[in-house]
C-alpha positions as CSV (number, residue, x, y, z in Angstrom):
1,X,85.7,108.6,105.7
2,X,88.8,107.3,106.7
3,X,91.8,110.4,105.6
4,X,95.2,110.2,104.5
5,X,98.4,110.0,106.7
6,X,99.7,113.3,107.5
7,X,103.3,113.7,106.8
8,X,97.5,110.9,81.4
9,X,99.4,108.9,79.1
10,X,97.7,108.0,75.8
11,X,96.6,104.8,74.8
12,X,98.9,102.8,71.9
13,X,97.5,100.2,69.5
14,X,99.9,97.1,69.6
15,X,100.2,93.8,68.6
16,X,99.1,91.8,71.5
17,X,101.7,89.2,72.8
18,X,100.1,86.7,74.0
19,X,101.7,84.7,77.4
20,X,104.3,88.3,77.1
21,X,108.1,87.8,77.9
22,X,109.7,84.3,78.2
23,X,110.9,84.3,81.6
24,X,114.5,85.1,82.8
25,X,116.0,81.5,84.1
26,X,115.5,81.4,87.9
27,X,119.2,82.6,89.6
28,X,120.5,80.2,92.6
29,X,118.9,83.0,94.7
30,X,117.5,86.7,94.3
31,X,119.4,89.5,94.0
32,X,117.8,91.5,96.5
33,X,119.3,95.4,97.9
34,X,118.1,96.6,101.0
35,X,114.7,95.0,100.9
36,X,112.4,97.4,103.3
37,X,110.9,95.9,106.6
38,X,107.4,96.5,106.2
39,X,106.2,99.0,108.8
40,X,102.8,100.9,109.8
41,X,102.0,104.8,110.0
42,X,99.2,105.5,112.9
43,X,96.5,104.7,110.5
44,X,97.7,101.3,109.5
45,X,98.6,101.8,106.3
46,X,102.2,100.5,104.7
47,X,105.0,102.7,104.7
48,X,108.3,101.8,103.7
49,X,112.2,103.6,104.6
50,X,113.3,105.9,102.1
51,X,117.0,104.7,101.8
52,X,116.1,102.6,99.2
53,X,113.2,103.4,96.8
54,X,114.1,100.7,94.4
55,X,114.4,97.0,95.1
56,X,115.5,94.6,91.8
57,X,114.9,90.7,92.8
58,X,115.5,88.1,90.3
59,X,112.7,88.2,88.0
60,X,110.6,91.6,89.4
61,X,111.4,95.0,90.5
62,X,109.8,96.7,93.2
63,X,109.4,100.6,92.8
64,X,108.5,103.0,95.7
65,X,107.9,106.1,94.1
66,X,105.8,107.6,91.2
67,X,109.5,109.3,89.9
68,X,111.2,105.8,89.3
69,X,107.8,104.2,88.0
70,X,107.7,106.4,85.1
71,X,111.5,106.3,84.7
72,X,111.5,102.4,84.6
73,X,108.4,102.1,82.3
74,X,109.8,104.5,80.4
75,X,111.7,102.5,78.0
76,X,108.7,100.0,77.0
77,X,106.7,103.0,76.0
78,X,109.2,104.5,73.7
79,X,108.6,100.8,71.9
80,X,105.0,101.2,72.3
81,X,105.1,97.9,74.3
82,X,101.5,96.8,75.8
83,X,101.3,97.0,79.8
84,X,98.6,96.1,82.0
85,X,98.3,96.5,85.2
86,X,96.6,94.5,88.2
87,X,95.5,96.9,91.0
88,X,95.7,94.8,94.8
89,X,95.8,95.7,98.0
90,X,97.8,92.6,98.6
91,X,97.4,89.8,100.8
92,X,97.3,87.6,97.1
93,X,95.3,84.8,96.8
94,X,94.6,82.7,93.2
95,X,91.5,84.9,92.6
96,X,94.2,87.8,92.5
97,X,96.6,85.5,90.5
98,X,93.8,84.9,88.0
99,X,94.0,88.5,87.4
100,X,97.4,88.4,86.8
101,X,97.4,85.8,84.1
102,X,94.7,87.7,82.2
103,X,96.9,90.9,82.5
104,X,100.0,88.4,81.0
105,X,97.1,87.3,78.2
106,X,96.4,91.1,77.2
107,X,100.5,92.7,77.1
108,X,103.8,92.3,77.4
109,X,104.8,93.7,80.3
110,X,102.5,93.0,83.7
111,X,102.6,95.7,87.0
112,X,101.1,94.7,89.7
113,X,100.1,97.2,92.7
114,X,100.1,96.7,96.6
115,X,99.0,99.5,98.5
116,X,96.0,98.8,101.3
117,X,94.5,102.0,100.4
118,X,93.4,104.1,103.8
119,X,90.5,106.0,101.9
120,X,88.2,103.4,101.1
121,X,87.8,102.5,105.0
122,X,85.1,103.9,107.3
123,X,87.0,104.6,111.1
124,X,85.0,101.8,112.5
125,X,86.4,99.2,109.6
126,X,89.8,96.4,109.4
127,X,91.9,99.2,108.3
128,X,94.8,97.9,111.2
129,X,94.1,94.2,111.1
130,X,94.0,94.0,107.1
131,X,95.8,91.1,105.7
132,X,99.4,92.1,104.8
133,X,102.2,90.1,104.1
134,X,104.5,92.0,101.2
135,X,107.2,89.3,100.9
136,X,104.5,86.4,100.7
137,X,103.1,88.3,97.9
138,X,105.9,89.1,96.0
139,X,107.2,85.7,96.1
140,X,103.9,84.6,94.4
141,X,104.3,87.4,91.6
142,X,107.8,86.2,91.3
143,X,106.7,82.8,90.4
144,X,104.1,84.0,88.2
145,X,106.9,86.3,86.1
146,X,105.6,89.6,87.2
147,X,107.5,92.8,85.4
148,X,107.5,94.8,88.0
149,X,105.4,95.7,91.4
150,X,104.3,99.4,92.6
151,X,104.2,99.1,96.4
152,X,104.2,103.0,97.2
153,X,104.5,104.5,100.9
154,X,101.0,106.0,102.0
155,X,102.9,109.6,102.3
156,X,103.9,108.5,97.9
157,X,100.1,108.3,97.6
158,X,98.6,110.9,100.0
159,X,101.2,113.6,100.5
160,X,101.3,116.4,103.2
161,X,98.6,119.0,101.9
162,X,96.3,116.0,99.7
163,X,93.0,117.1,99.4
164,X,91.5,116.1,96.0
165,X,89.0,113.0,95.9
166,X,86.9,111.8,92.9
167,X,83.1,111.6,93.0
168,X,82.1,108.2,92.0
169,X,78.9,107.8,89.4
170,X,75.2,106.6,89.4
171,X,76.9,102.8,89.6
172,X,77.5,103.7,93.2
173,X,74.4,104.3,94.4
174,X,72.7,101.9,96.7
175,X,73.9,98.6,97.6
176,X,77.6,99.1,99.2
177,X,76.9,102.8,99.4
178,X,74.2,102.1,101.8
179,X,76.6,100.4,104.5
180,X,79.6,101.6,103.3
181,X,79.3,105.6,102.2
182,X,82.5,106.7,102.1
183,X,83.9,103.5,100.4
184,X,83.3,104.5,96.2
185,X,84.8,107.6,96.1
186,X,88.1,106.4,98.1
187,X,88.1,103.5,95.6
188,X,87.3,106.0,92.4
189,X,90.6,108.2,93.7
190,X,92.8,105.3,94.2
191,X,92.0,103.9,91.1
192,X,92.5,106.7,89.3
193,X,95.5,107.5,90.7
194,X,96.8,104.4,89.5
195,X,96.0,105.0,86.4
196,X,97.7,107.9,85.8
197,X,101.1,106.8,87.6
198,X,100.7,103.3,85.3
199,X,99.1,104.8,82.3
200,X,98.4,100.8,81.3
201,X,96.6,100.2,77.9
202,X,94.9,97.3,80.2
203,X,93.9,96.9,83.6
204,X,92.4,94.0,85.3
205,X,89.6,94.0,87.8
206,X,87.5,90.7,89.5
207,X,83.8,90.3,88.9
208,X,83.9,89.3,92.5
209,X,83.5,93.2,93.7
210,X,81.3,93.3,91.0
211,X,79.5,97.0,92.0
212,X,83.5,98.1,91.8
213,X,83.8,96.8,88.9
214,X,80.9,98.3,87.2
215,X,82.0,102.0,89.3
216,X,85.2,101.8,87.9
217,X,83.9,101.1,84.2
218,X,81.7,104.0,84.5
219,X,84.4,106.1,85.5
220,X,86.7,105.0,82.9
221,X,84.4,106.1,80.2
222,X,83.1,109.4,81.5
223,X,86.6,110.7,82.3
224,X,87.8,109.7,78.7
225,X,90.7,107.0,80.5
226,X,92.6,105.7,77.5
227,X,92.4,102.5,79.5
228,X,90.9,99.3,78.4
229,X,89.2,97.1,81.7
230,X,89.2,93.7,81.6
231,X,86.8,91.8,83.8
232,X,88.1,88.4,85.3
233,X,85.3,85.8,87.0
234,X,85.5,84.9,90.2
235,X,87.3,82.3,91.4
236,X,85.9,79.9,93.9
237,X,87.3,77.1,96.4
238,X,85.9,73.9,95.4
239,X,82.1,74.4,97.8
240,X,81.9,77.6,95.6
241,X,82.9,80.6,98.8
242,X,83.8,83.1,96.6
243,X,88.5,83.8,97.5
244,X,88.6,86.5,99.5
245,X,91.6,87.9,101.5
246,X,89.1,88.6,104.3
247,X,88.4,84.4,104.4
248,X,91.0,84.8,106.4
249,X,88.9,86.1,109.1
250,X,86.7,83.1,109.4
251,X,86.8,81.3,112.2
252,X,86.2,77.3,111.5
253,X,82.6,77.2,112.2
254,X,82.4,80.3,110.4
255,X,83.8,79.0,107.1
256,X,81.7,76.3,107.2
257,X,78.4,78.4,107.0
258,X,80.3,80.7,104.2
259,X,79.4,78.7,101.0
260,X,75.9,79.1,101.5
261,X,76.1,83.0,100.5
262,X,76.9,81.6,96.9
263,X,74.2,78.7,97.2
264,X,71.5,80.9,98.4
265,X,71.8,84.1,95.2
266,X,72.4,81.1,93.0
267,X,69.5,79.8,93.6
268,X,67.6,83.6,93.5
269,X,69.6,83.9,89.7
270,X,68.1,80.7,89.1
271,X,64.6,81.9,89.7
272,X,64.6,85.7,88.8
273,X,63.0,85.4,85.7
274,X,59.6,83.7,86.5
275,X,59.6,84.7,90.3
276,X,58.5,87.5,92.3
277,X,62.0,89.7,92.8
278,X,60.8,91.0,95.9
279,X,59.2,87.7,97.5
280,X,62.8,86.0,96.1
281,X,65.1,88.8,97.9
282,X,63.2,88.5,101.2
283,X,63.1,84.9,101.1
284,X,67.1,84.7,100.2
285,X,67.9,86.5,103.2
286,X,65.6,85.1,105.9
287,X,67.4,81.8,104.3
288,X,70.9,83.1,105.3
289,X,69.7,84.0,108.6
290,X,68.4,80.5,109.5
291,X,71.5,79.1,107.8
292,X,73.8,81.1,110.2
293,X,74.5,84.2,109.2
294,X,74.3,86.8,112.1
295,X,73.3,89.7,109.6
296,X,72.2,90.5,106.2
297,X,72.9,94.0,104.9
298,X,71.3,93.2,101.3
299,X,70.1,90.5,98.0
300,X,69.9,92.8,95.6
301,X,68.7,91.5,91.7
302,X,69.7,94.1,89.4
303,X,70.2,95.2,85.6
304,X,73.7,93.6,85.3
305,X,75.7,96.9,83.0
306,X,74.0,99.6,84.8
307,X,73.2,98.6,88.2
308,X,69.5,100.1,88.5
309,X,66.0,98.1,88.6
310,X,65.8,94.5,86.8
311,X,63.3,94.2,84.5
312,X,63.4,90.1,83.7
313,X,61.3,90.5,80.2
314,X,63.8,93.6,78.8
315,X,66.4,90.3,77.6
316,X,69.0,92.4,79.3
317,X,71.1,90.8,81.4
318,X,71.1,90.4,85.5
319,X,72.9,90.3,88.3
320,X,72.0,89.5,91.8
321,X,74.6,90.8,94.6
322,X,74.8,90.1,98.0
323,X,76.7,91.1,101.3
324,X,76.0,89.6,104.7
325,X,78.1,88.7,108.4
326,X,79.6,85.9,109.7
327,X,80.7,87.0,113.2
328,X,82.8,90.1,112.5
329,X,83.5,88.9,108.9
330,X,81.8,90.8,106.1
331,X,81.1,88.8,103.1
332,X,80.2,89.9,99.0
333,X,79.3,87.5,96.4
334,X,77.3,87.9,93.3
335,X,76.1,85.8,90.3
336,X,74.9,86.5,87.0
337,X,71.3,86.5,85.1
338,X,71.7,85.4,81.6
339,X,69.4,87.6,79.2
């Protein structure tokens, strides 16, 4: 598992708001002080200068440190105004945009995070090359009347001396665990984390990770998180590839191949309820590989809340997940199984 650079509130019961805050009127041009250049430590992961931990633009604030997070949220809670937060590791796309809107939906006051978060990556993974482009993104959160975004340092996150991780639950077994080992339990710690700088009465996560979704649900309710989750669908480009930042990796040929991931576990959703699971999962993947896909780590079908063996006459609800390789592009989709 990839390690960390050297170097809980309670829930309140609010009226919801709806679209939350009118928007300020645009100014000629933002008000920016000493934005940071980004910058890398030796792991790859962002770290920003210390002269200036707080950045005000025209319409969102960016906060560096967990100190001025609580000190500017401070003031909505002692109104017991509704946050939400949207946890990213940037790189924004509209599937991360969709999140954002829901988050808008649920409270008043929307935080989005960027932090590409070094724990969740094996040695061997796109740790370096990850997508990051910090003034792309908060240009897009600008237009889209963000509050405020938490875009920590990796030394804010993982100080000198950090050495406490979270053990993810019986959701994490199998499936990404099996290629990816040390990936939950960086993504259970950073999440949690989060949620104890934040403390948001919502928090929005994509169906598109949809075994990180249900980790992250199970974690919530056995640690007692005064959090509620909001699951957002997936958002697709028009031949149904499934936004990813990591689309970015595709090379043309590559992304033409892509859509038939999505095709291919449709069609398994499609059939899981007459057909042989086993005979349908084999057949899905030898499909991918004659479609073009150079590797298939899984086609899983699934019980849909708890992860574990499908039973398609309980009436509970499915879900068949995927991951396979396009060159050195790594690709997750999954669909659901109506009861």
């Amino acid at each position: 598992m990839a390690q960390p650079p050297k170097k809980t509130a309670r829930k309140r019961t609010a009226k919801l708001s709806g679209t939350g805050l009118k928007a300020e009127k645009k100014k000629a041009a933002a008000d920016v002080v000493e934005k940071p250049a980004k910058s890398h430590t030796a792991k790859g992961t962002q770290s920003a200068p210390r002269t200036s931990d707080k950045i005000k633009t025209s319409n969102v604030e960016i906060i560096r440190t967990v100190a001025d997070l609580r000190q500017a949220t401070a003031p909505w809670r002692r109104k017991a105004e509704p946050i939400a937060l949207v946890p990213t590791m940037g790189a924004l796309h509209a599937g991360h945009i969709s999140l954002v809107q829901a988050a808008k939906r649920a409270a008043k006051h929307t935080i989005v995070s960027i932090f590409v978060n070094p724990t969740q990556f094996a040695p061997n993974e796109d740790l370096d090359r990850y997508p990051r482009d910090e003034d792309g993104d908060v240009g897009r959160l600008r237009e889209n009347e963000v509050d405020m975004v938490w875009a920590p340092p990796a030394e804010e996150m993982y100080p000198e001396g950090y050495s406490t991780y979270v053990s993810a639950g019986s959701t994490a077994n199998g499936l990404e665990t099996d290629f990816r080992p040390h990936f939950f339990q960086g993504v259970a710690t950073i999440v949690l984390k989060l949620l104890n700088q934040v403390a948001p009465d919502y928090v929005t996560f994509g169906e598109k990770d949809y075994q990180q979704l249900c980790v992250v649900r199970q974690m919530v309710r056995d640690l007692n998180v005064p959090t509620e989750i909001i699951a957002v669908p997936t958002v697709r480009e028009k031949d149904g590839l499934a936004l990813s930042s990591r689309n970015a990796y595709l090379a043309p040929r590559e992304r033409e191949v892509a859509p038939h991931l999505h095709r291919t576990i449709y069609e398994v959703a499609d059939a899981a309820k007459t057909g042989n699971l086993g005979v349908l999962r084999a057949d899905a993947a030898m499909k991918l590989l004659s479609l073009g896909f150079n590797k298939v780590d899984y086609v899983e079908i699934r019980d849909a809340e708890t992860l574990g063996t499908f039973d398609p006459s309980s009436g509970r609800p499915g879900r068949v997940l995927a991951a396979a390789w396009l060159g050195r592009t790594r690709l997750i989709d999954n669909v659901s199984i109506s009861p």
